[in-house]
One Martini backbone bead per residue (centre of mass of N, CA, C, O) as a GRO file, in nm:
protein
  341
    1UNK     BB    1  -6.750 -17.721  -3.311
    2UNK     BB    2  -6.591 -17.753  -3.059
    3UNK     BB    3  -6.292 -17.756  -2.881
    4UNK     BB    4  -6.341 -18.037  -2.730
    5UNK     BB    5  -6.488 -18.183  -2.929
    6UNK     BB    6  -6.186 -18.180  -3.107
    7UNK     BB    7  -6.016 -18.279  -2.874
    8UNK     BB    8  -5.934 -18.641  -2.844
    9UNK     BB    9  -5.916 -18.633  -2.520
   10UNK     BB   10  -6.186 -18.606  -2.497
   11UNK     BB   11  -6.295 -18.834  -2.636
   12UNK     BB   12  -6.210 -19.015  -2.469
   13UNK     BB   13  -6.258 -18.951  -2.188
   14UNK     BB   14  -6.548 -18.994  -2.182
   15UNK     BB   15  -6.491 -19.325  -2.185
   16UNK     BB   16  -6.288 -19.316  -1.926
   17UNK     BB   17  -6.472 -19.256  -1.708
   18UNK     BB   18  -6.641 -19.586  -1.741
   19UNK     BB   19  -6.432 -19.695  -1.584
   20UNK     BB   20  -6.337 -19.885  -1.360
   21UNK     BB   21  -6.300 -19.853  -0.967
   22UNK     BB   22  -6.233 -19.924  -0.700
   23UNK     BB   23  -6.456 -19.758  -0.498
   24UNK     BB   24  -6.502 -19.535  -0.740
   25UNK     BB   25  -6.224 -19.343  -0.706
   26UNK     BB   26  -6.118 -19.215  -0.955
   27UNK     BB   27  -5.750 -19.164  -1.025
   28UNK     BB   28  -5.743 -19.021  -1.264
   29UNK     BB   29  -5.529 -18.786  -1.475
   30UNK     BB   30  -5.496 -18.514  -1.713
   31UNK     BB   31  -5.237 -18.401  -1.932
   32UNK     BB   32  -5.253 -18.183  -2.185
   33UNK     BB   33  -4.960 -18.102  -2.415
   34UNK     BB   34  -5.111 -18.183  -2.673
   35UNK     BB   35  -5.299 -18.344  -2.925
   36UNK     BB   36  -5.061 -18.631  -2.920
   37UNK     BB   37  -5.009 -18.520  -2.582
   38UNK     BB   38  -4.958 -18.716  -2.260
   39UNK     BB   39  -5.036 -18.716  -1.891
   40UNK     BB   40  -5.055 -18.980  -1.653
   41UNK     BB   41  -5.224 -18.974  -1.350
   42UNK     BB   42  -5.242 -19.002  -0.985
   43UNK     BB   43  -5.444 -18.955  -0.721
   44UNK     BB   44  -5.346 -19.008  -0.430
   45UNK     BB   45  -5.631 -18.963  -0.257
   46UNK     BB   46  -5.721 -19.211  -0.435
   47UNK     BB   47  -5.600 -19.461  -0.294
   48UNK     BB   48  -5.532 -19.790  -0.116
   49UNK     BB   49  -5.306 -19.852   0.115
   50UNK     BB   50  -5.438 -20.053   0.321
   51UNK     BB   51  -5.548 -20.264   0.078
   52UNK     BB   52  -5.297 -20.168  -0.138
   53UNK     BB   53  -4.984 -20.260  -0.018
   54UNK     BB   54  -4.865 -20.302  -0.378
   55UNK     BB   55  -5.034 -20.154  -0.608
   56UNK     BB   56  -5.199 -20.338  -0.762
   57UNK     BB   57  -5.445 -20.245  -0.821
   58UNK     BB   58  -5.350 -19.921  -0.901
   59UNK     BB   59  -5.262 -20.069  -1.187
   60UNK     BB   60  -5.500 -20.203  -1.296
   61UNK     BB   61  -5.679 -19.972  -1.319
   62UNK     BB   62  -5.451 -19.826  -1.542
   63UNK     BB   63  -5.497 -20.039  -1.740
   64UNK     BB   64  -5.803 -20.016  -1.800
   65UNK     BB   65  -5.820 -19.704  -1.871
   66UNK     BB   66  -5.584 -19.736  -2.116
   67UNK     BB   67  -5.789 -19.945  -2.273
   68UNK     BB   68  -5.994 -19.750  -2.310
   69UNK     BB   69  -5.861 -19.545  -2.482
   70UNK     BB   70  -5.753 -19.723  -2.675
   71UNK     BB   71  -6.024 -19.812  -2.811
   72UNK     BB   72  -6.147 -19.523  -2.851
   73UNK     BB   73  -5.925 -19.469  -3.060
   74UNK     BB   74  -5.977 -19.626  -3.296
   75UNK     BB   75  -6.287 -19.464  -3.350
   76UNK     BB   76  -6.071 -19.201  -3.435
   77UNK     BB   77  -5.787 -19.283  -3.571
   78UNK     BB   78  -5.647 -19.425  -3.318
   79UNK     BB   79  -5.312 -19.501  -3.149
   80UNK     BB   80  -5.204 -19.600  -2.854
   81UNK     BB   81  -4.950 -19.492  -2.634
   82UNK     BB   82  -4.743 -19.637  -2.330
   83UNK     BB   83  -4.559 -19.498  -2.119
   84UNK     BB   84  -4.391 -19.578  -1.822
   85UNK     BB   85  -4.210 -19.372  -1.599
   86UNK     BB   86  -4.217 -19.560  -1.334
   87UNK     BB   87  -4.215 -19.855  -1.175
   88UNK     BB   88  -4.449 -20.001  -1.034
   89UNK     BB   89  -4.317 -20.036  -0.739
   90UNK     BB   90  -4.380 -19.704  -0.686
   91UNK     BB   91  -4.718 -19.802  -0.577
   92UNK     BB   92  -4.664 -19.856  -0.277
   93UNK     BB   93  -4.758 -19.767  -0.011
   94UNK     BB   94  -4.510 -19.653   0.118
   95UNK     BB   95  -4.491 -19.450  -0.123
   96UNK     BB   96  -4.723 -19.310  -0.146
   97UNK     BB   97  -4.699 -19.211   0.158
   98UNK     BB   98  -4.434 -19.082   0.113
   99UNK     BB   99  -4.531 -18.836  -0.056
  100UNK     BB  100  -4.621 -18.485  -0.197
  101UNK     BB  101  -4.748 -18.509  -0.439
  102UNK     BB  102  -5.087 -18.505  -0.550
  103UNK     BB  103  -4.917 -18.666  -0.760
  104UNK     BB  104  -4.876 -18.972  -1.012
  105UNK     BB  105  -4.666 -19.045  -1.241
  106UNK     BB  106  -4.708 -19.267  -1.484
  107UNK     BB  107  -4.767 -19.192  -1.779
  108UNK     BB  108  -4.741 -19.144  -2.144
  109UNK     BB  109  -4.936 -19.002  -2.402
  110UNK     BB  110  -4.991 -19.125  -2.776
  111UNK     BB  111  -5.101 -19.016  -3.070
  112UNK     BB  112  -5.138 -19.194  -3.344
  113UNK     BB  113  -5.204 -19.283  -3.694
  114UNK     BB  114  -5.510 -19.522  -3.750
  115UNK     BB  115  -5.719 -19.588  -4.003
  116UNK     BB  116  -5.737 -19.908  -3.956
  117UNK     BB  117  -5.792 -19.990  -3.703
  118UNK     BB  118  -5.982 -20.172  -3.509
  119UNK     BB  119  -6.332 -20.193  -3.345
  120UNK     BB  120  -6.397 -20.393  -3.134
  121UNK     BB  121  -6.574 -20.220  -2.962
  122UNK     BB  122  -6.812 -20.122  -2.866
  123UNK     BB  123  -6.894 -19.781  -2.681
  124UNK     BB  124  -7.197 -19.880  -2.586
  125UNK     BB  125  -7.037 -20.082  -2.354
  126UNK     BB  126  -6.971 -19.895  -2.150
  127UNK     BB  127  -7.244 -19.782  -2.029
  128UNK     BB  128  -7.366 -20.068  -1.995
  129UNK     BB  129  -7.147 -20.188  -1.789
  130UNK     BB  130  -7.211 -20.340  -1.457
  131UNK     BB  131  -7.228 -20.350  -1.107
  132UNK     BB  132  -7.395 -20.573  -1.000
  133UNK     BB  133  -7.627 -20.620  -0.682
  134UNK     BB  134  -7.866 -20.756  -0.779
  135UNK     BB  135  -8.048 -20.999  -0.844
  136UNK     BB  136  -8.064 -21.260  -1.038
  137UNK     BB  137  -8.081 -21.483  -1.254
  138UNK     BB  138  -8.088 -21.819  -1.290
  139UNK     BB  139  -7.960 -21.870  -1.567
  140UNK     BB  140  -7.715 -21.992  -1.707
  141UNK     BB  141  -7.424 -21.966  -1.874
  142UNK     BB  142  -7.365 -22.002  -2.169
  143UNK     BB  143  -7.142 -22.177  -2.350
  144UNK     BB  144  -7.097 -21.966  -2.563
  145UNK     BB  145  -6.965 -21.754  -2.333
  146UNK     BB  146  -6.760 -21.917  -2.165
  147UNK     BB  147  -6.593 -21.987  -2.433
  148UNK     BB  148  -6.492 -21.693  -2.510
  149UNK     BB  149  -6.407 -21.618  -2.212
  150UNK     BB  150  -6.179 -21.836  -2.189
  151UNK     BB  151  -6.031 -21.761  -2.462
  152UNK     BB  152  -5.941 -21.465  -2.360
  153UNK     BB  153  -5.816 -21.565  -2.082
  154UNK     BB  154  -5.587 -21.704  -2.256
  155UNK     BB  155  -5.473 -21.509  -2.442
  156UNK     BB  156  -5.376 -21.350  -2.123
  157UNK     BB  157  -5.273 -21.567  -1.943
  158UNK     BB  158  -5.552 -21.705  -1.813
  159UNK     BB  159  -5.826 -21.824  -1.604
  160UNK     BB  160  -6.105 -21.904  -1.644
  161UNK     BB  161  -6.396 -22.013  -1.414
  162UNK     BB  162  -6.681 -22.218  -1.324
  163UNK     BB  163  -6.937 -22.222  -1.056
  164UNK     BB  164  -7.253 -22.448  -1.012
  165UNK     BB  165  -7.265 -22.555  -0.758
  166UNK     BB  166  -7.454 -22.509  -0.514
  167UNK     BB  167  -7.264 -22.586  -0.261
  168UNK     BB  168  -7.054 -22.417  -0.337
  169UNK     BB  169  -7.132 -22.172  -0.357
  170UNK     BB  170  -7.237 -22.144  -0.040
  171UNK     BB  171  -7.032 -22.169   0.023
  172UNK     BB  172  -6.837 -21.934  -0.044
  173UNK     BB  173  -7.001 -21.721   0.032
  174UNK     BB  174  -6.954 -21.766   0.340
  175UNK     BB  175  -6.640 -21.687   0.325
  176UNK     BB  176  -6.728 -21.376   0.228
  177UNK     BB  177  -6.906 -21.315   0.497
  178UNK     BB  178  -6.663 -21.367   0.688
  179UNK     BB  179  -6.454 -21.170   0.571
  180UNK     BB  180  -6.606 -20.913   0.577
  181UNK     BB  181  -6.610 -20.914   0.899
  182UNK     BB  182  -6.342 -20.911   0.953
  183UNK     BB  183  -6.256 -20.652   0.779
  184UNK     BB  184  -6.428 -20.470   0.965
  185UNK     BB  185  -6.253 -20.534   1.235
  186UNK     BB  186  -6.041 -20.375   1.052
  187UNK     BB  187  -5.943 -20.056   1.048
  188UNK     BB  188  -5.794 -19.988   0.819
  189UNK     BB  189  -5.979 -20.082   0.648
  190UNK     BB  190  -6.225 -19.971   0.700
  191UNK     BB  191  -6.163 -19.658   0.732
  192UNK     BB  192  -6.096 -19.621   0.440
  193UNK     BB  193  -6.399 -19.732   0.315
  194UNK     BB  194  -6.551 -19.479   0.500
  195UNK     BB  195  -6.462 -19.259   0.297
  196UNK     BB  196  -6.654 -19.407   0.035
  197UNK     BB  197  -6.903 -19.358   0.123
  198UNK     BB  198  -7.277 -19.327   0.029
  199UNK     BB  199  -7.566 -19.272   0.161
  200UNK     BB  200  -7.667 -19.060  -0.009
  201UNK     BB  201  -7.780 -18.866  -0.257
  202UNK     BB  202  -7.645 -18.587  -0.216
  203UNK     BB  203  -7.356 -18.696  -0.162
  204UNK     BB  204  -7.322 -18.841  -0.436
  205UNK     BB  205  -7.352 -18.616  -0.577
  206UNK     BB  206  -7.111 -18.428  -0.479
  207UNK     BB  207  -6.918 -18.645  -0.544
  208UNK     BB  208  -6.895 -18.848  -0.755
  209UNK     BB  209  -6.838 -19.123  -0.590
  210UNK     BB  210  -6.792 -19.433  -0.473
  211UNK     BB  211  -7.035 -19.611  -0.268
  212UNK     BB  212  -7.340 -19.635  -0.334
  213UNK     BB  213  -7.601 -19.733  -0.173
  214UNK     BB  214  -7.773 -19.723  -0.448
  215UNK     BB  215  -7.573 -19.966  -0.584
  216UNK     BB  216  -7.563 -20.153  -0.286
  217UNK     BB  217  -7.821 -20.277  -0.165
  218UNK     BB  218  -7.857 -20.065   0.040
  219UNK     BB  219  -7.938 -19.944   0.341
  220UNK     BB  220  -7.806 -19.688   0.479
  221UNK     BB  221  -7.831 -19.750   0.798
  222UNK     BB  222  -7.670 -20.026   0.757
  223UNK     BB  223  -7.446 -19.943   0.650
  224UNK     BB  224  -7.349 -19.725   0.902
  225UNK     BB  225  -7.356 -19.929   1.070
  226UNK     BB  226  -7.122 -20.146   0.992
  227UNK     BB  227  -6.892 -19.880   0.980
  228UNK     BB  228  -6.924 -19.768   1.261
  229UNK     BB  229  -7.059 -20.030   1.462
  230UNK     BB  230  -6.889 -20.328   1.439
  231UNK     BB  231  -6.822 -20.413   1.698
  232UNK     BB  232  -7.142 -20.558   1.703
  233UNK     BB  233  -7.132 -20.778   1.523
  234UNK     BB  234  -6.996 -20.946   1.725
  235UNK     BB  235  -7.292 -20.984   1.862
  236UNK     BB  236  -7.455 -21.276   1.814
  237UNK     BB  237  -7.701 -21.138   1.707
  238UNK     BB  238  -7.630 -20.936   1.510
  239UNK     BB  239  -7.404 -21.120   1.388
  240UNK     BB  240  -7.692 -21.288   1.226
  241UNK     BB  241  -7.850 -21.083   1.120
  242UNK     BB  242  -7.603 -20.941   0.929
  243UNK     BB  243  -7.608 -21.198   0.776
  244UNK     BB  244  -7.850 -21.282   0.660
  245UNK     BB  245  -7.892 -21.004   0.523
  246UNK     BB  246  -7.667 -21.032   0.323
  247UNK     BB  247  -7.737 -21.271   0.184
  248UNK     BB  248  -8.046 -21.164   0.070
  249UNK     BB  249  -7.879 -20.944  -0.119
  250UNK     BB  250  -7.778 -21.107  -0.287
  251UNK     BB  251  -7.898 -21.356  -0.351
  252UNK     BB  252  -7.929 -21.590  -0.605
  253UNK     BB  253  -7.691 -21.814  -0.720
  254UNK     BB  254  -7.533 -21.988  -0.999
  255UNK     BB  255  -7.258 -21.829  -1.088
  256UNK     BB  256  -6.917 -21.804  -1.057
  257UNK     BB  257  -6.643 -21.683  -1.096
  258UNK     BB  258  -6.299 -21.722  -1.177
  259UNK     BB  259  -5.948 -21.560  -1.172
  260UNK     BB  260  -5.652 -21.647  -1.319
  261UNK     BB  261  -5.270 -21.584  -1.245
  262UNK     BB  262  -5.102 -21.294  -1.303
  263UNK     BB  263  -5.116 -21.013  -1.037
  264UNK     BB  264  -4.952 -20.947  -0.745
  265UNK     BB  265  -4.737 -20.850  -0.923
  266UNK     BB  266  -4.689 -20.533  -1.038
  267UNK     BB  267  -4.592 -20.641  -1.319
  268UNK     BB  268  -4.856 -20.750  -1.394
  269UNK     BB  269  -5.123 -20.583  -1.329
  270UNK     BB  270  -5.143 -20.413  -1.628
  271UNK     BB  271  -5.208 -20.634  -1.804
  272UNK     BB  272  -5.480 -20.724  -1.648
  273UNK     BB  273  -5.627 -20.480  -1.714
  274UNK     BB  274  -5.651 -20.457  -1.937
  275UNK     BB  275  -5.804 -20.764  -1.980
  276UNK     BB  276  -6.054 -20.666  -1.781
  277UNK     BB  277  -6.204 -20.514  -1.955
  278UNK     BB  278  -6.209 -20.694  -2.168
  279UNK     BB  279  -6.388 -20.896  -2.020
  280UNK     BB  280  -6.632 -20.693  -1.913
  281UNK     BB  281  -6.715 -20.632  -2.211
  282UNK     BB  282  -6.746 -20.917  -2.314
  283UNK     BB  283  -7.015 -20.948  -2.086
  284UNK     BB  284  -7.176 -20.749  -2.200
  285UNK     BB  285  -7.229 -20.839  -2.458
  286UNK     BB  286  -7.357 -21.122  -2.335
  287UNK     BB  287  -7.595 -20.994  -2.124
  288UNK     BB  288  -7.386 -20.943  -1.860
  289UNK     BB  289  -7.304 -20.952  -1.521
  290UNK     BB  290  -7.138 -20.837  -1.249
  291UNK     BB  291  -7.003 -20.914  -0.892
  292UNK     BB  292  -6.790 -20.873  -0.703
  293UNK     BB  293  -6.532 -21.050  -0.430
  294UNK     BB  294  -6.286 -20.893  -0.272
  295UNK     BB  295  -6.278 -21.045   0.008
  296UNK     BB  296  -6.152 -21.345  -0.140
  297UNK     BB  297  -5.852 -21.198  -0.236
  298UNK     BB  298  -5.741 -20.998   0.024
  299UNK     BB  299  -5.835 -21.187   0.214
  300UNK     BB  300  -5.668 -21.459   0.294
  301UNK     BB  301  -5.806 -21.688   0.433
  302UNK     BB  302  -6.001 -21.671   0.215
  303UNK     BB  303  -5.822 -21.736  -0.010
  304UNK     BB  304  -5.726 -22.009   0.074
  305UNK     BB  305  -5.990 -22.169   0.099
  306UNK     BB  306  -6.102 -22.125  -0.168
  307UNK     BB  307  -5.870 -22.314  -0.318
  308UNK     BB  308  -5.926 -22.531  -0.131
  309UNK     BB  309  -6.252 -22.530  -0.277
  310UNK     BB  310  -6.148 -22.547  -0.606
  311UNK     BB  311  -5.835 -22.579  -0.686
  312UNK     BB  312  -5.721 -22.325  -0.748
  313UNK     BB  313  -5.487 -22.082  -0.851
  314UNK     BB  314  -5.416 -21.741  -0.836
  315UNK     BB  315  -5.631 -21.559  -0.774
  316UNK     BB  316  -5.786 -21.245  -0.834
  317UNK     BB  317  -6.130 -21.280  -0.911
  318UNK     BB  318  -6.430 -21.317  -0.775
  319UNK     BB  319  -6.766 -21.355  -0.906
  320UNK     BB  320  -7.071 -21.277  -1.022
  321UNK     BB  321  -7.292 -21.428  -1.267
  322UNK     BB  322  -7.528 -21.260  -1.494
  323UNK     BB  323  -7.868 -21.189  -1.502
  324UNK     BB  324  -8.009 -20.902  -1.460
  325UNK     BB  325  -8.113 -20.598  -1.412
  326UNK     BB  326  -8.091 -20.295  -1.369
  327UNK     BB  327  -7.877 -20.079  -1.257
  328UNK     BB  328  -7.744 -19.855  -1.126
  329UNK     BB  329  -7.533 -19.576  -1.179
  330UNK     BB  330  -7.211 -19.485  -1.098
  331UNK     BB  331  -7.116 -19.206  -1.008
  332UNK     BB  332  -6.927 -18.931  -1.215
  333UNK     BB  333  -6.680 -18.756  -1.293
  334UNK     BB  334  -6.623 -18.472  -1.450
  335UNK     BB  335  -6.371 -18.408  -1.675
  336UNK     BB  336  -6.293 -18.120  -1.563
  337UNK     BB  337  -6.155 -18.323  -1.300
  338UNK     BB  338  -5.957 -18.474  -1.475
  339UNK     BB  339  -5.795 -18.261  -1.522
  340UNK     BB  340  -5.476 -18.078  -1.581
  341UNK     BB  341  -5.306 -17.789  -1.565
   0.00000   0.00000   0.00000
């Protein structure tokens, strides 16, 4: 056994590399301290101070993160402890983007032995979940799929609810579609998410992270044309053509999910994360994939639609949820990126 393979931080690493974030930004840095201590850091200029202006979406994220090694660390015969190191609102954009150091201190973490510890999720649920955007098959969501997901999201104080009406997905979707155009149109989002876009496999494989044409389900073209000349959207001609193209890349969806709760103040967003990565585990145990619609969240006034058009308060993510065809696997960073000298 190699030395990297017997020291745990390694062994969680492996499982925490394939937690979601944000336009697949993966912000998290792991400095070593010895085998039962580190500190875990957010990569400066990997955070998105323009589209998470309270810092709430990177806390999300490192919630996700530290419940991934968490889960992982059980696996192991360990308990992680997170102790984070300074308050939540330390990482609105405005402090992000006020600091100098290339990291932020975020968390102390702690391996305790725990050989009892439950193994609640298998760990080649982490391999198999996917942000699919392709097509789903038309079948609902069975009830103990849904019902299992809504007790799962009562217990972290949550509600699940589910849209199945043809008219209102229909409408929804156009909120969506409404919401990314104008979100095109606004400078600071748009620039700041051109520069995670992966248009070719070369810059993908090289980059090993963003937003990969080939797993957004569009041709690389089309992407480059929407964040480059997006002003050309407004022309009534092409942005009928690219809301058309938009909408049949969706493919037909049959389910919404939204998840509604605590989540927009950064002191609620950590715990918020750990919940997601398990409710994303639980869906995939389920034989499903979910597509996330974040400007339904991000873009207020389609925030607003969205509420007054289910119901719902509090919302914090809108996804397409069904069964998939297999999707490509998003490109991450190798471990040895991760690491903190």
């Amino acid at each position: 056994m190699t030395a990297a393979a017997a020291d745990p931080w390694a062994r969680l690493l492996e499982i925490g590399v394939l937690v979601p974030s944000p336009h697949n930004v993966q912000p998290w840095r792991l400095r070593r301290l010895d085998a039962a201590r580190a500190e875990l850091h957010i990569e400066r200029r990997r955070t998105l101070p323009n589209e998470d202006v309270t810092g709430s979406f990177i806390i999300l994220t490192m919630g996700m993160f530290t419940e991934g090694l968490a889960l992982a660390a059980s696996h192991h015969g360990f308990a992680l402890e997170v102790k984070p190191v300074q308050p939540f609102d330390a990482f609105t954009s405005e402090r992000v983007r006020g600091g100098r150091s290339p990291q932020l201190h975020f968390a102390d973490l702690t391996l305790r032995p725990a050989p009892t510890t439950t193994k609640e999720y298998d760990l080649e649920l982490f391999a198999r979940r996917r942000t699919s955007r392709l097509h789903y098959l038309a079948d609902p969501v069975t009830p103990g799929a849904l019902a299992a997901l809504a007790a799962l999201a009562a217990r972290w104080g949550h509600r699940y609810a589910q849209i199945t009406d043809p008219a209102l997905v229909e409408r929804l979707l156009q909120v969506n579609i409404d919401a990314v155009f104008a979100d095109l149109n606004h400078a600071p989002y748009r620039d700041e998410m051109r520069g995670w876009l992966r248009y070719g496999d070369g810059e993908s494989l090289r980059h090993r992270d963003g937003l990969d044409a080939r797993c957004m389900n569009v041709h690389p073209a089309e992407l480059w044309t929407a964040f480059h000349l997006s002003p050309a959207l407004r022309w009534p001609a092409l942005s009928g053509w690219f809301r058309r193209r938009y909408r049949e890349q969706i493919g037909p969806v049959t389910t919404l999910g939204l998840l509604s709760g605590r989540f927009w103040e950064p002191a609620d967003a950590y715990e918020t994360g750990r919940f997601l990565l398990r409710f994303w585990l639980e869906v995939t145990r389920a034989g499903y994939s979910i597509h996330p619609y974040g400007n339904l969240v991000t873009h207020r006034p389609a925030a607003e639609r969205v509420e007054g058009l289910t119901g719902e308060r509090s919302i914090w993510l809108v996804f397409k949820i069904g069964r998939s065809p297999e999707p490509p696997a998003s490109r991450r960073l190798p471990i040895e990126e991760v690491w903190l000298p």
